[in-house]
C-alpha positions as CSV (number, residue, x, y, z in Angstrom):
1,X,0.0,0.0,0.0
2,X,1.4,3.6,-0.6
3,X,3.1,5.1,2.1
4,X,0.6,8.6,2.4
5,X,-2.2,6.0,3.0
6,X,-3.4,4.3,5.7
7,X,-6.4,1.5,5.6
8,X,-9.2,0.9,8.4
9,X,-10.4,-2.9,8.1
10,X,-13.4,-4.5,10.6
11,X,-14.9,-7.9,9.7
12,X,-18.1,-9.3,10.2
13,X,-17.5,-13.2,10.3
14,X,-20.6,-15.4,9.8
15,X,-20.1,-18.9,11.9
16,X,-22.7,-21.5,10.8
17,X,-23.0,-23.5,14.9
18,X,-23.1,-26.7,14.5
19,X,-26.6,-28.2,15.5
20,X,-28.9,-30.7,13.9
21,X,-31.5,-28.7,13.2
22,X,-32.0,-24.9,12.3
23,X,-32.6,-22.5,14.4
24,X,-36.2,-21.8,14.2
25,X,-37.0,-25.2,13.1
26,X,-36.7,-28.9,13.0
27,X,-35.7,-29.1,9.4
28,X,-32.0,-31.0,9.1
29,X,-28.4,-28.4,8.5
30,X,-26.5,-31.5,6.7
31,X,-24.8,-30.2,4.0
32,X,-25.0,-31.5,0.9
33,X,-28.5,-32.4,0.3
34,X,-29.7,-32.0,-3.2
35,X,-32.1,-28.7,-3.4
36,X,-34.9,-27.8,-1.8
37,X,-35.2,-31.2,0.3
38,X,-34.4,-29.7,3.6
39,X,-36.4,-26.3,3.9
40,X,-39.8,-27.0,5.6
41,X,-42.9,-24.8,5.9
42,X,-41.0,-22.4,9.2
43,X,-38.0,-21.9,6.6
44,X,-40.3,-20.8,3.6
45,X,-42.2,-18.5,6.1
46,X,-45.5,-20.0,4.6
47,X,-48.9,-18.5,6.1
48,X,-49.7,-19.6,9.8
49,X,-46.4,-21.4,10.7
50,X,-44.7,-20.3,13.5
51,X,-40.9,-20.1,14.2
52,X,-39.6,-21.6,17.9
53,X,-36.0,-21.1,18.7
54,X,-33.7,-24.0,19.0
55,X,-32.1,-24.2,22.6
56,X,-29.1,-25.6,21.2
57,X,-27.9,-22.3,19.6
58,X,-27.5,-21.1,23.2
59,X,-24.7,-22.8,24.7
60,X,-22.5,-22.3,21.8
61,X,-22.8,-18.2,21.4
62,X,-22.5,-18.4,25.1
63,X,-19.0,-20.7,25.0
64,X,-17.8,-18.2,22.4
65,X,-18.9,-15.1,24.2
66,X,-16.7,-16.6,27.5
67,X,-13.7,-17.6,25.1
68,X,-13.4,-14.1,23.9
69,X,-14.3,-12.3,27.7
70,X,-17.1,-11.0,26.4
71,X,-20.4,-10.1,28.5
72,X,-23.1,-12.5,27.8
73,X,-26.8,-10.7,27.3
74,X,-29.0,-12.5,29.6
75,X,-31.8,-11.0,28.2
76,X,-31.5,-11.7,24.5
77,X,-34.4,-10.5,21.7
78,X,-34.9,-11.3,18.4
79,X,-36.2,-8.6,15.6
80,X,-36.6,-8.9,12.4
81,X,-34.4,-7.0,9.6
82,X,-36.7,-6.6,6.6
83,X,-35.7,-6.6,2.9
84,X,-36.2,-8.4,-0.1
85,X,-33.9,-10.9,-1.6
86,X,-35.1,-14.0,-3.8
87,X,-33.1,-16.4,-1.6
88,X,-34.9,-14.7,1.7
89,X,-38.7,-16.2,1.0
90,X,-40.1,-14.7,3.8
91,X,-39.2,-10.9,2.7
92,X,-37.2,-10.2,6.2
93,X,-34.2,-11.8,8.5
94,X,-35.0,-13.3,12.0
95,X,-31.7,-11.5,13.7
96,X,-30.5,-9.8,17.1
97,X,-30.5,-6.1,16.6
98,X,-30.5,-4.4,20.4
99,X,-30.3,-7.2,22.7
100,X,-27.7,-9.6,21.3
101,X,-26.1,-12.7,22.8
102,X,-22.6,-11.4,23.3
103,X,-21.3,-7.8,23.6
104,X,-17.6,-6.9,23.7
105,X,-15.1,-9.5,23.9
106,X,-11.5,-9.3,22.4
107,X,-8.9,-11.6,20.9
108,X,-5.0,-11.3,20.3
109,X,-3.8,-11.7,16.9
110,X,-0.1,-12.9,15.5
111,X,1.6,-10.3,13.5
112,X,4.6,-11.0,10.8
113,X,7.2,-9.9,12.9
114,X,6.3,-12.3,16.1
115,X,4.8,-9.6,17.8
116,X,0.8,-9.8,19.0
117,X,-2.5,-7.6,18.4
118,X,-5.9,-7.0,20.6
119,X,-8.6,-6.7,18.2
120,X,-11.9,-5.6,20.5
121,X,-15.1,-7.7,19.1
122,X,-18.0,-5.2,19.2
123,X,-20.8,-7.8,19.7
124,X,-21.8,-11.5,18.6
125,X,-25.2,-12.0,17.9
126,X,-27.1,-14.7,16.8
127,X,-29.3,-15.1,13.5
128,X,-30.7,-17.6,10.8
129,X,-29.2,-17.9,7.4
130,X,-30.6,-17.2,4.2
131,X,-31.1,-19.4,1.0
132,X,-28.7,-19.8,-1.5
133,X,-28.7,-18.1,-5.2
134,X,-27.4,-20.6,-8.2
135,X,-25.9,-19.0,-11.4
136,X,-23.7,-22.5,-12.6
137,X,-26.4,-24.3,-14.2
138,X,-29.3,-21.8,-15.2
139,X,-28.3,-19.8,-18.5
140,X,-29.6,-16.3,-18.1
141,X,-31.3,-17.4,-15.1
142,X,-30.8,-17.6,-11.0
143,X,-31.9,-20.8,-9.1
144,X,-32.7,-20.6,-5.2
145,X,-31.9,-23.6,-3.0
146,X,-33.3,-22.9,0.4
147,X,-32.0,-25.6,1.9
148,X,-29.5,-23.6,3.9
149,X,-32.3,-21.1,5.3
150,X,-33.1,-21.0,8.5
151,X,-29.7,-22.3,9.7
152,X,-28.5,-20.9,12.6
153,X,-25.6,-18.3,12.6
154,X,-23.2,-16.4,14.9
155,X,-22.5,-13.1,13.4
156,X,-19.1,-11.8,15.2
157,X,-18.7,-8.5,14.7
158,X,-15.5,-6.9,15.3
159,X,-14.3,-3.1,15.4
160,X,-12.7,-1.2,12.9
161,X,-9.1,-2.2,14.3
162,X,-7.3,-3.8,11.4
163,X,-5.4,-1.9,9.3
164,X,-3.7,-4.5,6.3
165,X,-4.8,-7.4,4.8
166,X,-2.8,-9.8,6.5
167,X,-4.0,-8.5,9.8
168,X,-7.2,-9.1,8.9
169,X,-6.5,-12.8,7.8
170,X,-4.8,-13.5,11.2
171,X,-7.9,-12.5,13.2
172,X,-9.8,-14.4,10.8
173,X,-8.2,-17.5,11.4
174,X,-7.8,-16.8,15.3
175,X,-11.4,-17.0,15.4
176,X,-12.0,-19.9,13.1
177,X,-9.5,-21.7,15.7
178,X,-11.3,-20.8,18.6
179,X,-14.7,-21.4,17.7
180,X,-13.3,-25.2,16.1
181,X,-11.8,-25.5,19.9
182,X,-15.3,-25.1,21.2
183,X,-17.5,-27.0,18.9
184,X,-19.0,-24.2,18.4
185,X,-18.8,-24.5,14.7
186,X,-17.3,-26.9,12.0
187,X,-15.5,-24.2,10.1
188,X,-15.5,-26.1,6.9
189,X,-15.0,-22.9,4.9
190,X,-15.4,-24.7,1.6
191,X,-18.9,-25.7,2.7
192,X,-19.9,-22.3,3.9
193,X,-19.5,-23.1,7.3
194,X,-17.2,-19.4,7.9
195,X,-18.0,-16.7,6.0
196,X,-16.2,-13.2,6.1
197,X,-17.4,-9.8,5.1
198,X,-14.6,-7.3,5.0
199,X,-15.2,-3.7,5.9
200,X,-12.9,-1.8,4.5
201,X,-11.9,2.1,4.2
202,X,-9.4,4.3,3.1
203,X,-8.2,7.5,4.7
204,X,-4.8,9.8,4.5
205,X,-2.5,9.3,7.3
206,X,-3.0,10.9,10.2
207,X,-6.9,11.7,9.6
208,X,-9.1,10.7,12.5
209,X,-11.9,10.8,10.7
210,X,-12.7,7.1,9.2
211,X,-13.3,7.2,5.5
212,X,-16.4,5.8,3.1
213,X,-15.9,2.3,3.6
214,X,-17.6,-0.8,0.9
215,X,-18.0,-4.3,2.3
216,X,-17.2,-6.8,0.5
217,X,-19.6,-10.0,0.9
218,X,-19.2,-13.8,1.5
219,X,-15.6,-14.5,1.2
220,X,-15.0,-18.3,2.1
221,X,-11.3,-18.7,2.4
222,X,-8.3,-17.0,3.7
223,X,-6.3,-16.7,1.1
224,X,-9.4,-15.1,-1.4
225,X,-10.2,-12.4,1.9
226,X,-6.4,-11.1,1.7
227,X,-6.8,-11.2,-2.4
228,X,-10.0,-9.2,-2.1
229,X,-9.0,-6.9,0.8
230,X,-5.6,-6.2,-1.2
231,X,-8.0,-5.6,-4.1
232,X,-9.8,-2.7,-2.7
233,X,-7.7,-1.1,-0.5
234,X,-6.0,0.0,-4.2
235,X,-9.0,0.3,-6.3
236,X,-10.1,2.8,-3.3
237,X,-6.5,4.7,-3.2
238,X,-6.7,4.9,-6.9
239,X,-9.9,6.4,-6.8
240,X,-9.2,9.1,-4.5
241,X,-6.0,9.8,-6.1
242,X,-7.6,11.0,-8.9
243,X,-10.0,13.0,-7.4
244,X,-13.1,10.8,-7.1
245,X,-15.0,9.8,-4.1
246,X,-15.5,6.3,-2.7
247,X,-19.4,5.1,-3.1
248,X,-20.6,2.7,0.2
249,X,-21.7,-0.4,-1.3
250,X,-21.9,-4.1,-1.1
251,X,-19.3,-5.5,-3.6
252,X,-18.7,-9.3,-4.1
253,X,-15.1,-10.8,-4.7
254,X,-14.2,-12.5,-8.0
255,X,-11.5,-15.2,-7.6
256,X,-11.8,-15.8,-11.3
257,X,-10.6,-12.3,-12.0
258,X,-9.3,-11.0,-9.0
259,X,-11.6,-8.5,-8.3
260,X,-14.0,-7.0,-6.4
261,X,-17.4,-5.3,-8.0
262,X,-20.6,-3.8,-7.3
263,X,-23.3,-5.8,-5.6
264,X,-25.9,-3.2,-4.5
265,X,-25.9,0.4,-2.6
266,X,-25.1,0.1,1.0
267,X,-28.0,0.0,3.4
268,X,-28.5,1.5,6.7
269,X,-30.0,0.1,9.8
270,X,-32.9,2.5,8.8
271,X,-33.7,0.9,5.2
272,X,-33.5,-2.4,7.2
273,X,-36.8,-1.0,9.4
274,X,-35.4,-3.5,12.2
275,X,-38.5,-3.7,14.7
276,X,-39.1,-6.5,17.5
277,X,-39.7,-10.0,16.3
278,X,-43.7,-10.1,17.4
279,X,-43.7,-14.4,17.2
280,X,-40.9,-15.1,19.3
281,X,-41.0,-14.0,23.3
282,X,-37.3,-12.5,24.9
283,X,-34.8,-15.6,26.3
284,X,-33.4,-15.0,29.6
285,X,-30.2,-16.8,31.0
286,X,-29.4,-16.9,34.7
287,X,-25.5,-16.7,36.0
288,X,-26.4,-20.5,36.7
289,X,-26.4,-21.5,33.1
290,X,-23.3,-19.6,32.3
291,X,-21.4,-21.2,34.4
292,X,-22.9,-24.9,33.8
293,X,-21.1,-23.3,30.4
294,X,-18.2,-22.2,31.8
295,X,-17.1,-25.3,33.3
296,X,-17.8,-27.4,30.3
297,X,-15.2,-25.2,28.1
298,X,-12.1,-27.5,26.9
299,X,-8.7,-25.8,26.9
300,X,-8.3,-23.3,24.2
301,X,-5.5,-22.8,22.0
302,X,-3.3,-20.5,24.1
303,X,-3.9,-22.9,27.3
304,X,-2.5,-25.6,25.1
305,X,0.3,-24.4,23.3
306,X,1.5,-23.0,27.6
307,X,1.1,-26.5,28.6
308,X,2.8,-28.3,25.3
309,X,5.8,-26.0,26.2
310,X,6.0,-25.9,30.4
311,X,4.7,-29.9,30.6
312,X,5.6,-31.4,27.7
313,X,8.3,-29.6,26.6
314,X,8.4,-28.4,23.1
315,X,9.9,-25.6,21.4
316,X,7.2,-22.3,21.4
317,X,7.5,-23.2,17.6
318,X,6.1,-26.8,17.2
319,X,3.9,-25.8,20.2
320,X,2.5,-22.6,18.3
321,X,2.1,-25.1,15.2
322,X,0.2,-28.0,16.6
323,X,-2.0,-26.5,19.2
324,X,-3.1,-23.9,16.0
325,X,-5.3,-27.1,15.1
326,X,-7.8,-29.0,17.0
327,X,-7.3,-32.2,15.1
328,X,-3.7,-32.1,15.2
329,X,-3.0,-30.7,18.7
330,X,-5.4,-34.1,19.5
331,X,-3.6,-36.6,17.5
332,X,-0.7,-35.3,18.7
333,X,-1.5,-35.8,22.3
334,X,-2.8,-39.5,21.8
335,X,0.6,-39.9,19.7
336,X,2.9,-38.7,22.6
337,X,1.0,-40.8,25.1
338,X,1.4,-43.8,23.4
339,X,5.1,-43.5,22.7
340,X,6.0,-41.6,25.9
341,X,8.2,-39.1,24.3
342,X,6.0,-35.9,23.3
343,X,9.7,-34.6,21.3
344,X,9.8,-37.3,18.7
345,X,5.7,-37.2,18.5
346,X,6.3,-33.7,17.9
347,X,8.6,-34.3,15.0
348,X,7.2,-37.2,13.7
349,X,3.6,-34.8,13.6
350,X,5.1,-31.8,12.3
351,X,7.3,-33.9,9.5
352,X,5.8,-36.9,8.3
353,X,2.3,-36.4,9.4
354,X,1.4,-32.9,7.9
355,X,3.0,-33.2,4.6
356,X,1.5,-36.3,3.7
357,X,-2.1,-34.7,4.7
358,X,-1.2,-31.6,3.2
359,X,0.1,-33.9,-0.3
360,X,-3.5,-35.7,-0.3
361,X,-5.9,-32.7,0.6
362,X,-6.7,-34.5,4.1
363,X,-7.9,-33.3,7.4
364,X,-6.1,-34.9,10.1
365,X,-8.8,-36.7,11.3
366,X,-9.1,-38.4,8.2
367,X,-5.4,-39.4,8.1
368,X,-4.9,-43.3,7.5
369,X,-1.8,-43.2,10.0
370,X,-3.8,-43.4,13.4
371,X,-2.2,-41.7,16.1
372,X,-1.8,-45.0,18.1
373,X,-0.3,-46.2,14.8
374,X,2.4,-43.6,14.8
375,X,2.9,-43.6,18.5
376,X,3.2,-47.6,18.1
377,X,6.2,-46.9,15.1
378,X,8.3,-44.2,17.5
379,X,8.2,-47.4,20.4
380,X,9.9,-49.6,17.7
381,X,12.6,-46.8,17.0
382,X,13.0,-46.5,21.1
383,X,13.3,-50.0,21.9
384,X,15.6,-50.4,18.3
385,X,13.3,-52.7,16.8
386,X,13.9,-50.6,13.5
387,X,15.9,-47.5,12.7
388,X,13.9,-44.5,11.6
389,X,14.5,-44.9,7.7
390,X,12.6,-48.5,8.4
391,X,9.8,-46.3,10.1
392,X,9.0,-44.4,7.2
393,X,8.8,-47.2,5.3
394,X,6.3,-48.6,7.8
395,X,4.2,-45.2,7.8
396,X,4.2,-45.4,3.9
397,X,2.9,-48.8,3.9
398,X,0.2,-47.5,6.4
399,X,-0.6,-44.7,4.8
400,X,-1.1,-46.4,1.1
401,X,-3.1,-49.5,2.7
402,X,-0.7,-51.9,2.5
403,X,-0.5,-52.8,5.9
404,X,-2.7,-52.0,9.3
405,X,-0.4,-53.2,11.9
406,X,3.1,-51.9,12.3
407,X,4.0,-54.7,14.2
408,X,2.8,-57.0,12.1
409,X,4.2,-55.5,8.8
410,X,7.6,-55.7,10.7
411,X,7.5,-59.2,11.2
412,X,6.0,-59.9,7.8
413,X,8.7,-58.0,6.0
414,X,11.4,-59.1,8.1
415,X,12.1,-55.4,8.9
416,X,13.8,-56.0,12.5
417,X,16.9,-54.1,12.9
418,X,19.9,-56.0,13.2
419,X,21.8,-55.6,16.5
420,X,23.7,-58.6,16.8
421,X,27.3,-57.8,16.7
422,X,28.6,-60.8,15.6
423,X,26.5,-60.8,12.5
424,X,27.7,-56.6,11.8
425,X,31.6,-57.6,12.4
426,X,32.0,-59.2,8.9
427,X,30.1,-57.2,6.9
428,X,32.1,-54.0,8.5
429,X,35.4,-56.4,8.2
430,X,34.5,-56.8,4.5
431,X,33.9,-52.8,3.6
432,X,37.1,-51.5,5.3
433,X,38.5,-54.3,3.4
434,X,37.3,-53.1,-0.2
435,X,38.1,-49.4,0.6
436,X,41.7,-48.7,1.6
437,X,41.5,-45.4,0.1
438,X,38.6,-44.3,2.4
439,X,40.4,-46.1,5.4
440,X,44.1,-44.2,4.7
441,X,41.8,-40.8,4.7
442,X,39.9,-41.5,7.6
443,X,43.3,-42.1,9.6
444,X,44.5,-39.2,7.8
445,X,41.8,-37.0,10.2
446,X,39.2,-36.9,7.4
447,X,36.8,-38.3,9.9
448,X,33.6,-37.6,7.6
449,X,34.7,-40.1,5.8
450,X,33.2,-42.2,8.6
451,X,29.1,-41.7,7.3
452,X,30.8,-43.8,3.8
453,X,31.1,-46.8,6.1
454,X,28.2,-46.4,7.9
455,X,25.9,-45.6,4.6
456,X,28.0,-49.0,2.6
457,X,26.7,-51.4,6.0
458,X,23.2,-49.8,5.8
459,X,23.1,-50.5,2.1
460,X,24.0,-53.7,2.2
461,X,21.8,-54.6,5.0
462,X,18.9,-52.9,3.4
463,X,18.6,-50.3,6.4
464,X,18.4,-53.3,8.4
465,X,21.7,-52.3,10.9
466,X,21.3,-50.8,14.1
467,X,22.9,-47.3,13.3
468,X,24.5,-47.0,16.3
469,X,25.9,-49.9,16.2
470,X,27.2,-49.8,13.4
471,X,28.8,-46.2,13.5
472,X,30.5,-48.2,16.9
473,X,32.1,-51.2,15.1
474,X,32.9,-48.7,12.2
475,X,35.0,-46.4,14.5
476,X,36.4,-49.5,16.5
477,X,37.5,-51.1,13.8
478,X,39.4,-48.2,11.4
479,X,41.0,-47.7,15.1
């Protein structure tokens, strides 16, 4: 961004909570049912139907409010926001407008220098979703699938406290993390379950006064929200710079192009003509059911990378890595429990693990290797059942579905690391034998010459040799 600027960034995230039925209805939220076949009579808003709140929504906004120190309402109203939109059947939005679930609340954000952030989060409230519009397969025409309306949503707001792209990403993804942590929410992106709007506005440096700002709608990945923030923080400098004036608006991001463009004018709270939801009575929550809540919570993400450090060890690096993920920081923790040594889970996890899942699009939860699996191979490298270029062999085999036991692929494939001495002397004997060159320069004080032997026994062992043993006859020997 050009130096005389500076850019003012707040984002409205959209968390789809994680319940079996919406939020107003019993109608099911599984995704992927074909149109239409999951939107009942209280979704389509259809004469005489009335909408009943589902209790479940409660103690999710409530476990997010706590995990961001937020104040929890415990009076909470519904209104209704009313427009017209053809995925929106019932002409208006059942939504929190003056008494929402949570207000305040902050998290800390990473920076790209190591450093941290607070980013205050004005309020959280809760809300169904609307239908969906489909432009793919009708030519000149828009097809609605309402399966997805009515499902229940946690809109977390946050203030206008970012000021680049990348900062904006970060608290993205701290809160995708935290509200995975808490069940709150699947956070499959790719399936709408996380959707960002991005606030963003322009203003010269050193101006207090915030400039027009356009929000850009329904961004549902990371990497698109930085493209489409970058996007518009210059379109808007460029603008200015010569001499026009910033219109608000609702724009929507085009990963095809790279772009953002016009959706519709920006409304106001008034155009909305929010007013009290007449069909659905105030919910109160007592300090009781807050902290039934409360002491439910799991550890969140910066509990777990303390402990992963101060009980287990590991660096603030591989700590910061694997605690970033539920699903990892978890098959981490069975992995380390079942080999007793959290460092070489922690490698093992950080190595192997993630860029095989990250090679074949998985989610660790979905990895073939099980955690007890892996945790079973780092045994066999303790106890010198197999050297560790044996154990990736093992996890390949694992991981392709050639094998579902390590211990029984090891005895199958006669993969037992040799140890016996008497069986390594020859073989060592033999190589020292055949290489007088690299014996007269290992005398000579060229000791790397040493990993020659060592790599000629593995060789001709097939990886079988105990390493250590062998680096010890190797030395003993050219002594």
């Amino acid at each position: 961004m050009r130096e005389d600027w500076e850019v003012v960034i707040g984002l409205e995230i959209h968390v789809q909570l994680s319940t079996e039925s919406k939020i107003f209805s019993g109608a099911s939220t599984k995704f992927g049912a074909s149109p239409n076949t999951q939107a009942c009579a209280v979704d389509l808003g259809l004469p005489g139907v009335l909408p009943v709140v589902n209790e479940a929504v409660y103690p999710k906004a409530i476990a997010f409010g706590l995990g961001v120190g937020a104040t929890i309402g415990e009076r909470s109203c519904f209104d209704r926001k009313n427009y017209f939109y053809p995925d929106l059947p019932k002409g208006y939005q059942i939504t929190q407008m003056d008494e929402p679930i949570v207000i305040g609340g902050q998290v800390e954000i990473s920076l790209a220098d190591g450093s941290t952030k607070t980013v205050r989060i004005t309020r959280a409230h809760l809300e169904e979703d609307a239908g969906k519009s489909l432009h793919e397969d009708f030519h000149g025409m828009t097809g609605i699938d309402l399966n997805r309306a009515g499902t229940p949503l946690l809109e977390i707001v946050s203030e206008p406290e970012m000021s680049s792209a990348t900062e904006a990403v970060s608290y993205a993804k701290t809160i995708h993390q935290l509200v995975t942590y808490l069940s709150v929410s699947d956070g499959n992106m790719s399936e709408g379950s996380l959707r960002c709007d991005a606030n963003v506005s322009i203003r010269k440096k050193g101006d207090d006064k915030l400039g027009v700002r356009t929000e850009t709608k329904n961004v549902n990945s990371f990497r698109f929200l930085k493209k489409a923030i970058e996007f518009e923080i210059e379109r808007q400098i460029d603008i200015l710079e010569s001499g026009g004036r910033i219109a608000q608006e609702t724009r929507l991001y085009d990963p095809d192009r790279d772009e953002t463009r016009p959706m519709r004018s920006k409304e106001t709270a008034t155009d909305y003509r929010y007013f009290p939801e007449p069909d659905l009575l105030p919910v109160v929550i007592n300090e009781a059911y807050i902290n039934d809540i409360r002491k439910q919570m799991p550890e969140l993400p910066a509990q777990k990378r303390v402990r992963f450090e101060e009980e287990l060890g590991l660096t603030a690096e591989d700590a910061n890595l694997i605690a970033s993920d539920l699903g990892l920081a978890t098959y981490f923790e069975i992995c380390a429990t079942t080999c007793s040594d959290p460092g070489m889970a922690s490698n093992w996890v950080k190595g192997e693990l993630l860029a095989s899942v990250n090679r074949d699009d998985l989610l660790v939860a979905n990895a073939p290797v099980t955690p007890i699996q892996l945790g079973t191979i780092i045994l066999r490298i303790k106890d010198e059942t197999i050297s560790g270029k044996i154990a990736k062999t093992i996890f390949n085999a694992l991981w392709q579905g050639e094998a579902d036991s390590v211990d029984g692929y090891i005895e199958a494939n006669g993969l037992k690391q040799v140890s016996d001495s008497s069986a390594l002397e020859p073989i060592v004997d033999q190589i020292i034998q055949e290489n007088p060159k690299q014996v007269e320069q290992y005398r000579a004080g060229k000791t790397k010459v040493l990993g020659f032997f060592v790599g000629q026994v593995m060789k001709q062992t097939g990886g079988k040799a105990n390493p250590k043993q062998v680096n010890e006859l190797v030395i003993s020997r050219l002594s």
